[in-house]
N, C-alpha and C positions, 0 to 999 in steps of 0.2 A: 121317243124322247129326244129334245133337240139338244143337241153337243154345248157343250161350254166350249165359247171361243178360247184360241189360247191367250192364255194372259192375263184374262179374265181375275183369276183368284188373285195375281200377284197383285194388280188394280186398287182390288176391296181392302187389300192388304195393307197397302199404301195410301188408301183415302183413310182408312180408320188409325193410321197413324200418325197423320197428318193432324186427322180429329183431335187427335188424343193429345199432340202436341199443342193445338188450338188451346184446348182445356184446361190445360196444364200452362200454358200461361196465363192466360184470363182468370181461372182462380187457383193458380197456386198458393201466390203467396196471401198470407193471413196478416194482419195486425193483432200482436198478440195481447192480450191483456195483459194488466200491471198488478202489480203485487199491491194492491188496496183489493183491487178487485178479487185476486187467488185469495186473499186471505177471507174472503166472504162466503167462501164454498161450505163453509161450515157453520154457515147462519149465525147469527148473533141471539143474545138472552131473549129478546124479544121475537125472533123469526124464526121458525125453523126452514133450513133450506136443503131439501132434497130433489135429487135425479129421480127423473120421471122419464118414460119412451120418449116422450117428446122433447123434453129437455129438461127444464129445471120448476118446483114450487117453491117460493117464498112464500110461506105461511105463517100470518102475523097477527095481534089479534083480532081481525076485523072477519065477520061471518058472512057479510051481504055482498060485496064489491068486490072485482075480480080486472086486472088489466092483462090484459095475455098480449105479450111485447116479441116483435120482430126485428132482429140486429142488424146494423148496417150491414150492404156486402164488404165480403173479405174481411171482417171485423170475427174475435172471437166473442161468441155471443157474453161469456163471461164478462167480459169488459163493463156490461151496463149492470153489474149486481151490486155499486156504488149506488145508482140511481133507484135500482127495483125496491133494495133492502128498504134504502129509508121511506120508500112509500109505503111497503109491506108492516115496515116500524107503526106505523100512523094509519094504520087500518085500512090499506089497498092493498090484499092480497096478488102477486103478479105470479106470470107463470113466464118466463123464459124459454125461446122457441129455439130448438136448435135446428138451422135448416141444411136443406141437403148442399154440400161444396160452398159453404156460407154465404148464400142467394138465394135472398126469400122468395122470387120468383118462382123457385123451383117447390115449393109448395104454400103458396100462396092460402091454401083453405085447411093449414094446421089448428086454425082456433077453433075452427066445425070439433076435432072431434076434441078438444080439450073442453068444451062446451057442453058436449053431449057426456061427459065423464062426471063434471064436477058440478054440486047443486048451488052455482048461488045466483042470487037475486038480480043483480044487475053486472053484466058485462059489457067491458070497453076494453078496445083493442088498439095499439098502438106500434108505434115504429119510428125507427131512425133514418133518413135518410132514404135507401133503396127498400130499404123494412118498412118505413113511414108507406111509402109509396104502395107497397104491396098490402099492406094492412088498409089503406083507402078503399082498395079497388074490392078485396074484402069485405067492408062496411057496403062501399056502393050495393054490392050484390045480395049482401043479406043483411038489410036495414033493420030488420024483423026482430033478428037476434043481438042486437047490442043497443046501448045507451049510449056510448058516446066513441068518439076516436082522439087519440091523441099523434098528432104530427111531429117529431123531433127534426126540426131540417128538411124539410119534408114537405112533398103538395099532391093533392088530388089532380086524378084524373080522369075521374065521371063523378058526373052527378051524384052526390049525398042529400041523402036524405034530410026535409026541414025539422025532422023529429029527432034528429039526431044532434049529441052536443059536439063540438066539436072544438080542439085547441088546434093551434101550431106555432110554434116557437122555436125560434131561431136567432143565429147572433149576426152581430153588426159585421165581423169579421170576418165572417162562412166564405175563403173560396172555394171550396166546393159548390154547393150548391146552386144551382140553376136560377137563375133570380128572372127570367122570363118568364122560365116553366111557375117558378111559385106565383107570379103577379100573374099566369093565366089561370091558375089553379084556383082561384080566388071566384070562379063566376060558379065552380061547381059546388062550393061551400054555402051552408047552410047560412040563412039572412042572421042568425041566433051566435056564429062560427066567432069566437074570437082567437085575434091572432096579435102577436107578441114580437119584439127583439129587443134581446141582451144587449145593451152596450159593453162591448169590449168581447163579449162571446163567439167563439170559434165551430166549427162543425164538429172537430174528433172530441171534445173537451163532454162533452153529452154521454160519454164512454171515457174508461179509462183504459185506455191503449196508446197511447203515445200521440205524438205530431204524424198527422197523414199531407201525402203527397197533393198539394193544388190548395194545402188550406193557409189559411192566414193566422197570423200571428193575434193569439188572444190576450187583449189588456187584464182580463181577472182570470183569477185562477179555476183551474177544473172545481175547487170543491164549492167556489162561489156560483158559478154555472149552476153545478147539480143541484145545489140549496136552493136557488131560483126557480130552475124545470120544476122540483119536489114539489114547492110551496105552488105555486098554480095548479100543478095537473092534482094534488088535494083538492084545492079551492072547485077547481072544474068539478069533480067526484063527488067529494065528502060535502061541498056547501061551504066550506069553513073559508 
């Protein structure tokens, strides 16, 4: 058996702490959600909202349509149940994904098994920002399985399918967001894909968790925003 050099242990010792300190800043800190948002964990008359393995059901009265939604990174996923609830209100039932160290990267193919759990008719999967993102590449891979995708700030980066509906909306304000990456994201979208911007709309404002860092200041308020997102990504869904 060959010897461990010396020093060796202390080495791995010190690279996975190093890791660990990597990790711990990259996603430690969270943006937490606000008190509109806490106060939704207990569903409203119209929705019932329950913990699931995965994260969260907003069950409302609609039996066919199903959105299973992916949270910005570093964002509590909590923050978007302003936004879910009132779709959930108006008959899009959504599932809320809670992902590992709040980076939907890190599991990108959570909607496979909420899919394979739940019976309904047509599924569409969405996301915010780094979720938006991850929920595309999602769609791209398995066109088979959903109806449509919804982009919050958000842009593809392969090829979507022409059978596939597809939104993305965004505001005039967003510094966050990549406005290269979205104006190339645009060749991978479906010829049928429409796309949107809020005048005076911000990137965190899509979520209620506060002002995030790189973004710009929004001329309308968070709840004009979400009343805006709501009423399209219905109109996309429901027809109406």
């Amino acid at each position: 058996m060959k010897k461990r050099t010396k020093g060796t242990l202390p080495a791995v010792g010190l690279a996975l702490l190093l890791l660990g300190l990597a990790a711990g800043l990259c996603f430690g800190k969270v943006y937490a959600a606000g008190p509109e948002a806490a106060a939704l964990l207990s569903g409203t008359e119209a929705v019932r909202t329950e913990a699931i393995r995965s994260g969260w059901r907003l069950d409302g009265p609609g039996e066919t349509d199903a959105l299973i939604f992916y949270p910005g990174a570093k964002v509590e996923p909590t923050a978007y149940l302003p936004l879910l609830t009132s779709l959930a209100e108006n008959g899009v039932d959504c599932f809320l994904v809670r992902m590992p160290l709040n980076m939907a990267f890190l599991d990108m193919n959570a909607a496979a098994r909420l899919q394979r759990a739940y019976p309904y008719s047509h599924w569409y999967v969405g996301g915010h920002s780094l979720g938006g993102a991850c929920a595309a590449l999602y769609a791209a891979r398995h066109p088979d399985r959903l109806s449509g995708l919804v982009l919050l700030a958000a842009y593809a980066t392969k090829p979507l399918s022409e059978e596939l509906r597809v939104l993305v909306l965004y505001g005039s304000e967003d510094g966050v967001l990549n406005r290269k990456a979205l104006e190339k994201g645009r060749r991978y979208l479906p010829a049928s894909a429409a796309a949107e911007e809020l005048t005076g709309g911000n990137h965190a404002q899509f979520g209620d968790y506060g002002p995030q860092k790189g973004d710009g200041v929004a001329t309308v308020s968070r709840a004009e925003q979400t009343a805006w997102a709501v009423e399209r990504i219905e109109r996309m869904i429901l027809g109406e």
